[in-house]
C-alpha positions, -999 to +999 in steps of 0.1 A: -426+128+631-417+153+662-397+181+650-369+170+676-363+142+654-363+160+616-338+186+636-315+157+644-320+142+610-311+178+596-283+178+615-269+145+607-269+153+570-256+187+571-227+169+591-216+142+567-227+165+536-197+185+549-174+156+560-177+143+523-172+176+513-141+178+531-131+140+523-128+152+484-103+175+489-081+149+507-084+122+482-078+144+453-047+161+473-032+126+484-033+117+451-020+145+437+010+144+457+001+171+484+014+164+518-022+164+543-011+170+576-044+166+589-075+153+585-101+164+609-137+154+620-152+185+638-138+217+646-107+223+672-098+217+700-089+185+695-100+150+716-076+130+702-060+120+672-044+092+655-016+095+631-010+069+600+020+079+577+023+114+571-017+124+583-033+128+617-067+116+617-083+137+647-117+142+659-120+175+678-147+191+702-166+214+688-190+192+662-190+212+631-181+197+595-145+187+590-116+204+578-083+194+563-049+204+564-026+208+534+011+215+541+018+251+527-013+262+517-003+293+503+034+286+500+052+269+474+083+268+492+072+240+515+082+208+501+054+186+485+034+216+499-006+224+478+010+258+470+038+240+453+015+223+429+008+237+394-024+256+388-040+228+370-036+206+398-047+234+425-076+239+405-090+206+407-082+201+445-103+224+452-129+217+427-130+183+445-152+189+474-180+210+457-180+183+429-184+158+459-211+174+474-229+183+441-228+141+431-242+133+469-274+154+459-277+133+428-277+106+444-295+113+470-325+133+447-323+101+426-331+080+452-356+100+464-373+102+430-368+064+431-397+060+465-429+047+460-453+077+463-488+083+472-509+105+444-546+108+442-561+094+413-599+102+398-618+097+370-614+133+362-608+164+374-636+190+385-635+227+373-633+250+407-636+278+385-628+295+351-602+321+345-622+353+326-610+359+290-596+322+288-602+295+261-618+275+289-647+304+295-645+309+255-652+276+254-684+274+280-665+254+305-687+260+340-675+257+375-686+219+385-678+204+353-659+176+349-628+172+327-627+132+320-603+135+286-580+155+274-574+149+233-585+108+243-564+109+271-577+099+304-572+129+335-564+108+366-543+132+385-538+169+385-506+172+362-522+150+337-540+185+327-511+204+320-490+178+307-513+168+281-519+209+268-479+212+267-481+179+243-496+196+215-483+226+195-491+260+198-522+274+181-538+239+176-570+233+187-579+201+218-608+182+223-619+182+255-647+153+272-666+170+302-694+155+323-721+181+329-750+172+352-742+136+346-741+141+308-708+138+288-704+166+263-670+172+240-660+207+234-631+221+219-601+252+226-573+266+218-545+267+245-529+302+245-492+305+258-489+321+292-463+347+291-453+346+327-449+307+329-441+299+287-470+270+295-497+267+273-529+276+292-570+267+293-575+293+320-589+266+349-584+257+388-594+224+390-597+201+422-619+171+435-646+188+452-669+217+449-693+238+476-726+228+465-746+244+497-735+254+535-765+251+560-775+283+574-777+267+612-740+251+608-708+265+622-690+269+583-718+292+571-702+324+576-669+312+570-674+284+534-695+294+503-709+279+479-684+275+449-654+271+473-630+238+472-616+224+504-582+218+495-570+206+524-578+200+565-553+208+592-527+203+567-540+174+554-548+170+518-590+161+509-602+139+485-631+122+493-657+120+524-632+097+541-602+118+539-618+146+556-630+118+586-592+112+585-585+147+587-612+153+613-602+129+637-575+142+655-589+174+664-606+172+697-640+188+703-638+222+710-606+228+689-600+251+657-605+230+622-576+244+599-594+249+566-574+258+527-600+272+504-598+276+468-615+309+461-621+327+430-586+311+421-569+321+453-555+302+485-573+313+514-567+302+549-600+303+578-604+280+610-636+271+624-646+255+659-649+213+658-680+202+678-673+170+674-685+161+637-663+133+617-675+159+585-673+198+580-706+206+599-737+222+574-712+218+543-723+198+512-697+186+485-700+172+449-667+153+446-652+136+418-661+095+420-635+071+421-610+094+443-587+076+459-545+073+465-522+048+446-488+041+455-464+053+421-428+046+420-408+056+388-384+030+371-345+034+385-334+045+351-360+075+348-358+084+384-316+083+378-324+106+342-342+131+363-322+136+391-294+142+368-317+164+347-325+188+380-286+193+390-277+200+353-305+226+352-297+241+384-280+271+370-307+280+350-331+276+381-304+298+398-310+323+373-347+328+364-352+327+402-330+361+407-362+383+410-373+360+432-338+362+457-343+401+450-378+406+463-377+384+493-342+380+503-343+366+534-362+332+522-341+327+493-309+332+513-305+309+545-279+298+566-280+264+586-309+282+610-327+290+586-324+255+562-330+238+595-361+252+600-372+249+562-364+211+564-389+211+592-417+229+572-408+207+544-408+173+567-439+183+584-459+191+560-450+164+529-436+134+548-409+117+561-397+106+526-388+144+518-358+139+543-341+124+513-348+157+489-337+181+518-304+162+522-300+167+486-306+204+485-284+211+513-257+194+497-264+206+463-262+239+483-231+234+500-213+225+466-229+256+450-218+276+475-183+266+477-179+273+442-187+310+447-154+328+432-149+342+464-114+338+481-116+319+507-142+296+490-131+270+470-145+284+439-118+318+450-091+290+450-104+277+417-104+315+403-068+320+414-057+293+399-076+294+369-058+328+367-023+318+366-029+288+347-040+315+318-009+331+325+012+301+325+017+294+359+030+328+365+017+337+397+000+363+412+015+389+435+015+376+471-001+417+478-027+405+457-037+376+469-035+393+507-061+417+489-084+394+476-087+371+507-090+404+531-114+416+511-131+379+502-128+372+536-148+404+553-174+397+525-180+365+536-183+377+576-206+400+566-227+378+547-230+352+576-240+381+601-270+392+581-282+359+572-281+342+607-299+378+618-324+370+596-329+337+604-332+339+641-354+370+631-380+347+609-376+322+638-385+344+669-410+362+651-434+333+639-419+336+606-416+308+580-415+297+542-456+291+537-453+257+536 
């Protein structure tokens, strides 16, 4: 897909994740008795307008979001005016549109979890290599073996690994089925808990291939070594012989070959010069048999239970990734330049079906957003009203509130400046998120 397109896409659904956004407040205000003056698709000045009862639908020129128009805002002298309405009632008009937004990414992350999916399946998994110090290397696991059973269970895919260790309890020991030079041989460990990660651990990489010998003649043999994986091909993840032919064949002769090692546990990233093999020239691979892809699709129900599962845990997500936001700022924080151009990576590089994940992300993050308790931010509103309803609906001094939203207000300027600076930065300097 050309990145024109996945821009426009990106653009589509930041538009109606905002519209919706917007539409929540003016449900929840109509029916709480707040005179809407305006309803508005884009940002003014306006095209034209049509007005039904007491609201002007409009659609204006410049197309941003939406907006809407309460009467009196901030006084509760206008009649039937938001300002007029008790604190209860404020707070949950403006609760409305982050709620909005923050159900559209469950949906939309539900149904996402709901598409078939393409996996790679194997009968087994092969040991790239063996963390030192580990169960696994206590154990005499070797690079090149293959793990065909965990505790009786099958390995098919590369979560089946850790799934399985996580099943059992800490401190008990698992029976592992390897084939070793074509011989199966059990062994048997004890998972130790990985303080960084609370995951119980073996201590392997594991993959579908292994370097067995790179031909001293060939193109790869001062780049691949023996004991490497090939992870993947111009992007393109490898499985089997075919997959790198697949890979292979849209790079013309005479153009670089993107290779992803796996060595000594680490990502690395080389190119070499196609001269017009359908294979990686002088490199020999053992490879896992039976690799191929099957099509997965979860139930409605679990795909449903886990979508609801990720928004509910969002807040702690939030939190453990804090020294995350704190070491590298300017990925974790993005404005719409800098989401577009993750949705892109993303798209790219995992599929078309991932438009459906993004759209949920950027609404989840609009919601989440919103809900900051900064005046003039929904969650502000929410604060404020939260406030006086403590206090009984007495209200807060009108000095006040000019404080906060001054202050909120030049916050939130300042914010936008420095993360559209960075984002143009990443942009016009090659930057992006690694994926």
């Amino acid at each position: 897909m050309s990145v024109a397109v996945i821009i426009i896409l990106f653009i589509v659904a930041l538009f109606v994740a905002i519209c919706l956004h917007e539409l929540g407040h003016f449900i929840v205000a109509k029916r709480a008795g707040v005179k809407v003056e305006e309803f508005g698709i884009g940002i003014p000045p306006r095209l034209f307008g049509i007005k039904r009862g007491e609201t002007i639908y409009s659609v204006n020129a410049i197309p941003v979001g939406a907006f809407v128009k309460a009467a009196g805002e901030n006084d509760p002298t206008v009649p039937r005016s938001l300002g007029g309405k008790g604190p209860w009632t404020r707070l949950g008009i403006y609760a409305a549109g982050p709620l909005v937004n923050i159900f559209l990414a469950f949906v939309l992350l539900s149904a996402f979890l709901a598409l078939p999916i393409s996996t790679v399946a194997s009968n087994g998994l092969m040991v790239h290599s063996v963390a030192e110090n580990s169960p696994a290397e206590e154990a005499g696991i070797e690079p090149g073996d293959i793990i065909l059973e965990i505790e009786g269970q099958p390995v098919r895919g590369r979560g089946d690994v850790q799934n399985i260790v996580n099943s059992v309890e800490e401190g008990v020991d698992i029976t592992l089925l390897l084939l070793r030079n074509g011989q199966e041989e059990q062994i048997t460990l004890k998972p130790e808990l990985d303080p960084e990660s609370q995951q119980l651990k073996i201590g392997v990489w594991l993959w579908w291939n292994i370097v067995s010998n790179v031909g001293e003649s060939s193109p790869a043999y001062e780049i691949v070594r023996p004991g490497d994986t090939i992870l993947s091909i111009n992007g393109q993840v490898v499985y089997n012989d075919e997959s790198i032919s697949d890979a292979l064949r849209s790079v013309e002769e005479g153009e670089e070959i993107k290779l992803v090692l796996l060595r000594d546990g680490k990502e690395t990233s080389l190119s070499l010069t196609n001269v017009g093999y359908q294979t990686v020239p002088g490199v020999e691979l053992r490879w896992v048999d039976g690799t191929h892809i099957e099509q997965e699709r979860l139930p409605v129900w679990r795909a449903v239970y886990l979508g609801a599962r990720y928004i509910i845990y969002m807040p702690v997500l939030i939190i453990e990734a804090i020294p995350q936001i704190i070491k590298s700022p300017d990925k974790a924080l993005v404005g719409p330049i800098g989401a577009g151009q993750l949705v892109v990576e993303v798209v790219s590089s995992s599929g078309f079906s991932n438009i459906l994940f993004m759209a949920s992300i950027i609404s989840l993050g609009i919601g989440i957003f919103n809900l900051l308790p900064i005046p003039p931010l929904d969650g502000g509103g929410m604060l404020v009203a939260f406030i006086e309803g403590c206090r009984r609906g007495k209200r807060l001094s009108p000095r006040t509130m000019r404080l906060a939203y001054t202050i909120g207000t030049a916050f939130l300027i300042a914010l936008v400046i420095l993360v559209t600076f960075s984002d143009i930065w990443r942009l016009i300097s090659g930057g992006g998120f690694g994926l």
